[in-house]
NUVEX-802747 format. One record per residue (C-alpha): residue in three letters; x, y, z. Coordinates in steps of 0.25 Angstrom, whole numbers, plus 5000, padded with zeros to 4 digits. Layout:
! residues N
("ALA" (X Y Z))
...
***
This chain:
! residues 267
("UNK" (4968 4992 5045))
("UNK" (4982 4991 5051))
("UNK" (4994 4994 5044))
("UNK" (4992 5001 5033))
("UNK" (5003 5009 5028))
("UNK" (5006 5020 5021))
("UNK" (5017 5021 5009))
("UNK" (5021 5033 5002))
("UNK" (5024 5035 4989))
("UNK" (5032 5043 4980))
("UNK" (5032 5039 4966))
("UNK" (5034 5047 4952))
("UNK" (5031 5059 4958))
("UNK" (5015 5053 4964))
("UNK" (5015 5052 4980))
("UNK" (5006 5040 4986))
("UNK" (5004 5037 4998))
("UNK" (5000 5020 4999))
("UNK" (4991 5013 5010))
("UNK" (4997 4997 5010))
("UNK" (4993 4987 5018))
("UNK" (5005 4982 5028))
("UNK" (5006 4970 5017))
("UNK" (5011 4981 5006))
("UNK" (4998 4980 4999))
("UNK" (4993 4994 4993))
("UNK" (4978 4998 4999))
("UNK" (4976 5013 4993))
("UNK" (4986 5024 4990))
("UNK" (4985 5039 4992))
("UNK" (4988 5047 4980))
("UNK" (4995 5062 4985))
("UNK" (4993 5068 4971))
("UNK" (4980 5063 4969))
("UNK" (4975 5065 4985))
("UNK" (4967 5052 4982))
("UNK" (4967 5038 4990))
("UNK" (4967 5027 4980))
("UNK" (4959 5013 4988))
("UNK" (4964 5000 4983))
("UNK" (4955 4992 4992))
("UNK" (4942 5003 4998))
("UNK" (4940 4993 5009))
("UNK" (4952 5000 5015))
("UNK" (4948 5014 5013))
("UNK" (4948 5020 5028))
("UNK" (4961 5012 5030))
("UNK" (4966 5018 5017))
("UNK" (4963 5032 5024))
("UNK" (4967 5029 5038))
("UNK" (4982 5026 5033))
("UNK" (4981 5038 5024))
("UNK" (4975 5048 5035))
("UNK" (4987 5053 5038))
("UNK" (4994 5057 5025))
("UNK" (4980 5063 5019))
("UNK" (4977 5077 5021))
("UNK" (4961 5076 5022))
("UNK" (4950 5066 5013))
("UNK" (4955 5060 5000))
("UNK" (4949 5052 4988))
("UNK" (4949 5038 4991))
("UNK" (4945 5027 4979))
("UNK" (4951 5017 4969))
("UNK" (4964 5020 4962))
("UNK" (4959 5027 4949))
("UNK" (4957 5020 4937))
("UNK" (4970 5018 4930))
("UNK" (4973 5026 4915))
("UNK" (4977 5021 4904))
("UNK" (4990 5027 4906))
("UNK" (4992 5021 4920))
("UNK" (4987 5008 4914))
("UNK" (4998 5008 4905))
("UNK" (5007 5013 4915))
("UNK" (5003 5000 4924))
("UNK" (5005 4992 4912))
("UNK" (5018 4993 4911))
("UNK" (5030 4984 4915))
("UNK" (5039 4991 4925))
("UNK" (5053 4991 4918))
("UNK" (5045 4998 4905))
("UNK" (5039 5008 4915))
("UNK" (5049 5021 4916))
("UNK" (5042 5029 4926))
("UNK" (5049 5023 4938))
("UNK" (5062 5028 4930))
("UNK" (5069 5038 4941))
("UNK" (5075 5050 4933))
("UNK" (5089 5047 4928))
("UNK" (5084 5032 4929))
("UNK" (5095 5029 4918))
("UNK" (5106 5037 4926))
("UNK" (5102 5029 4939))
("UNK" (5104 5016 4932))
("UNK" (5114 5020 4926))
("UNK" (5124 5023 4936))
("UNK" (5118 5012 4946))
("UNK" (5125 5003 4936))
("UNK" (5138 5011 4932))
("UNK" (5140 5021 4944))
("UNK" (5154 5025 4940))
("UNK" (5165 5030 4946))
("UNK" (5165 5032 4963))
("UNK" (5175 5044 4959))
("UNK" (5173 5052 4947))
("UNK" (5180 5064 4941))
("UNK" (5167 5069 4937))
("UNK" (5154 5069 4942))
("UNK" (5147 5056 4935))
("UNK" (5138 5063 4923))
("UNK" (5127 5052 4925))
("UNK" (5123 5057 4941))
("UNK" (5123 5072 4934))
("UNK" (5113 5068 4924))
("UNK" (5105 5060 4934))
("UNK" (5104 5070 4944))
("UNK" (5098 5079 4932))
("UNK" (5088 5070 4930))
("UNK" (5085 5067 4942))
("UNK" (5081 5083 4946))
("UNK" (5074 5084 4934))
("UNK" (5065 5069 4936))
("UNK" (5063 5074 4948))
("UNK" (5056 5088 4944))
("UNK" (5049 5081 4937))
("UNK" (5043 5070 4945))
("UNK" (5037 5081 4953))
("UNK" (5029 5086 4941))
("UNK" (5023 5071 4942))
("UNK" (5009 5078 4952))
("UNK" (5007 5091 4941))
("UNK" (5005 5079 4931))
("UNK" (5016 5076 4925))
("UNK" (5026 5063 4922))
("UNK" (5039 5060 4922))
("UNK" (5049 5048 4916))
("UNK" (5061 5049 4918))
("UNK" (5074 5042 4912))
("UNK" (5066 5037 4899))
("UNK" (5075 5028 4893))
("UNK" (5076 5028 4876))
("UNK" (5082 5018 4866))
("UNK" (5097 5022 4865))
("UNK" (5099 5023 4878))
("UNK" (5095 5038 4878))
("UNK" (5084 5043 4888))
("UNK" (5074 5054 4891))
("UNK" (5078 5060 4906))
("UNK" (5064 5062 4909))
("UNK" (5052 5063 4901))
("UNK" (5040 5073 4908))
("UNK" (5025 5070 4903))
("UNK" (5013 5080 4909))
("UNK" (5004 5090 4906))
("UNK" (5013 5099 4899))
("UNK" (5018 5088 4889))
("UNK" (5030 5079 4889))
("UNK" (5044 5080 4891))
("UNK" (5057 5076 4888))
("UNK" (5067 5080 4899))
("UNK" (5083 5080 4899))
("UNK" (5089 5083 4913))
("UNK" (5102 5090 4911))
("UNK" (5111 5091 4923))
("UNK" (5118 5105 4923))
("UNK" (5120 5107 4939))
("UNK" (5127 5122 4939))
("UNK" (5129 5123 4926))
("UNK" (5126 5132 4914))
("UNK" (5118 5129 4904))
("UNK" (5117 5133 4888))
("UNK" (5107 5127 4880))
("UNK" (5109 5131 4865))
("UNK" (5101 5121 4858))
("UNK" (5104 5109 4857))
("UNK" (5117 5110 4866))
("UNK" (5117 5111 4880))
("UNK" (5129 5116 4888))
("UNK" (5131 5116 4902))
("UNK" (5141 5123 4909))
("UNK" (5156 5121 4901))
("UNK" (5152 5109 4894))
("UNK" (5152 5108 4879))
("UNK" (5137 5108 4875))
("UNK" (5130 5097 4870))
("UNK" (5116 5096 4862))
("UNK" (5108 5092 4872))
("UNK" (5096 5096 4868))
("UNK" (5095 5087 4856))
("UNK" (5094 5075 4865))
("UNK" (5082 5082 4873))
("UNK" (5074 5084 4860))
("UNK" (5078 5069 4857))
("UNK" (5073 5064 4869))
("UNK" (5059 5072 4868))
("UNK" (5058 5067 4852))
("UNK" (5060 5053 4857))
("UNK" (5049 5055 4868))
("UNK" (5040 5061 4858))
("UNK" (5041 5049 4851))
("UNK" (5041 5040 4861))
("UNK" (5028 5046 4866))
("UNK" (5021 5052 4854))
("UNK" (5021 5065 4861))
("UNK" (5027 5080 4860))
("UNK" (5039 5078 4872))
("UNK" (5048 5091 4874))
("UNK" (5061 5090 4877))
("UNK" (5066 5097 4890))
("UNK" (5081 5099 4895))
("UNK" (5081 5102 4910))
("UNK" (5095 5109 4914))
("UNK" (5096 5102 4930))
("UNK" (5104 5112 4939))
("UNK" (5108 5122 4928))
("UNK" (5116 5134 4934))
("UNK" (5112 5143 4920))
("UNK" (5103 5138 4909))
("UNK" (5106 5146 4895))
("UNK" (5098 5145 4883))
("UNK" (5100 5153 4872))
("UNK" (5090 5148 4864))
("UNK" (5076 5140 4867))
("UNK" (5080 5125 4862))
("UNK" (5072 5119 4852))
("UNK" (5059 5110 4858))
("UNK" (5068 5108 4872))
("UNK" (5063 5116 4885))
("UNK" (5077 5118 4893))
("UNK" (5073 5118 4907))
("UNK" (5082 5118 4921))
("UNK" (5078 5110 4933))
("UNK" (5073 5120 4941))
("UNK" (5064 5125 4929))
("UNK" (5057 5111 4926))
("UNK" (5044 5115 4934))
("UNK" (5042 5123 4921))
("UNK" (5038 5109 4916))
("UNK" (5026 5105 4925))
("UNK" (5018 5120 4920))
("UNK" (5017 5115 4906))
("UNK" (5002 5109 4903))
("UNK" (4991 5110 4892))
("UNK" (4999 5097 4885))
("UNK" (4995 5084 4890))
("UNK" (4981 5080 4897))
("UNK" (4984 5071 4909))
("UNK" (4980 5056 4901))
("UNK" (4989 5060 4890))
("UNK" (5000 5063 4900))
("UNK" (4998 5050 4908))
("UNK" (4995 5042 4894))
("UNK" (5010 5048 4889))
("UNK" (5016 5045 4903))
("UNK" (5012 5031 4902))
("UNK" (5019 5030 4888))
("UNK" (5031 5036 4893))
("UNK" (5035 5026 4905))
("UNK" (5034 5016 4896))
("UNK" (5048 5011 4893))
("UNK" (5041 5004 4879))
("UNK" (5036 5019 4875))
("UNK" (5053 5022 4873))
("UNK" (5058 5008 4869))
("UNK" (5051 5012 4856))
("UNK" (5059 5024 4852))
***
């Protein structure tokens, strides 16, 4: 068959590689993580394989797309403006200043592009957890108009976590204030543990606040905080070793809960 092309993919931290016909139309996809080609139609099986050949490294699976879950049932189910797995990290910040930009000349840097370039480090670390099987929200918006800045579901448990931007700066965290550098400290760590209560609740589930200090020149803490795991961007790998907590159909099922704008409307 002529035409066929191939379309990669990049998406919530799963690469796929798509096979469409020159209409648009989608007749299998290669799954990287997975090393398996998913046939929409088997009549077009070695057509499917020719347009692959050069992107795979040797035979592969080929058969039907699995079998949905429940929780990837659930997760199709729902009406894209109540789905917040699309949210990109700092989504409010983006939106935000797409609607109020500020100033062209400031006296000071603009606070919101600090915070958002906080959250974007730490989303990004960890959207690449996503193949060690874990998930990540990001920007969850709460009643009030508060937020959790990223919410981290896997085998290890779940997460509450608050970027902090502290780019060359000291850090002392004497619980529950924090202080960077000269400024006056402020008890931050309340709002963490508040954000993982309201998670807990949210979800009927344990979630552990974490504070991750993004780009901290010198972290001190006197003290461990109370139920708060203080991390720095560099150290957030530390996350992705934690197991024995959560089988895979319960991480998936609370995954499914989470991107559910509906599950925080309640709150």
């Amino acid at each position: 068959m002529d035409g066929l092309r191939v379309i990669p993919t990049y998406r919530h931290g799963r690469e796929r590689l798509y096979v469409c016909l020159p209409d648009g139309r989608n007749l299998a996809w290669y799954d990287r993580g997975t090393a398996r080609v998913n046939l929409l139609d088997a009549a077009h099986e070695e057509d499917v394989l020719s347009a692959l050949g050069p992107f795979l490294a040797g035979p592969v699976p080929v058969g039907p797309p699995p079998v949905p879950t429940p929780a990837e049932l659930a997760r199709l189910s729902l009406h894209p403006d109540d789905d917040l797995a699309p949210n990109r990290p700092g989504e409010a910040l983006l939106i935000d200043l797409d609607r109020d930009p500020g100033p062209a000349r400031r006296l000071r840097p603009d606070p919101r592009r600090r915070a958002l370039a906080a959250e974007r480090a730490v989303g990004e670390a960890l959207d690449r957890m996503d193949g060690a099987g874990w998930h990540a929200l990001h920007s969850i918006p709460l009643p009030g108009g508060d937020r959790i800045h990223h919410l981290l579901i896997g085998p290890g448990g779940l997460y509450a976590v608050h970027a902090l931007y502290a780019h060359r700066q000291r850090v002392t965290v004497a619980d529950p204030e924090v202080g960077l550098g000269r400024h006056a400290p402020r008890p931050l760590l309340r709002r963490v543990r508040a954000d993982a209560d309201r998670a807990s609740y949210a979800l009927t589930a344990e979630v552990r606040p974490v504070l991750v200090l993004v780009g901290a020149s010198a972290v001190t803490v006197p003290a461990p905080p109370r139920g708060v795991r203080v991390l720095t961007d560099a150290d957030m790998e530390a996350l992705a070793r934690t197991g024995g907590v959560l089988k895979p159909a319960d991480t998936e099922a609370l995954h499914a809960m989470a991107r559910d704008r509906n599950t925080w409307a309640r709150l």
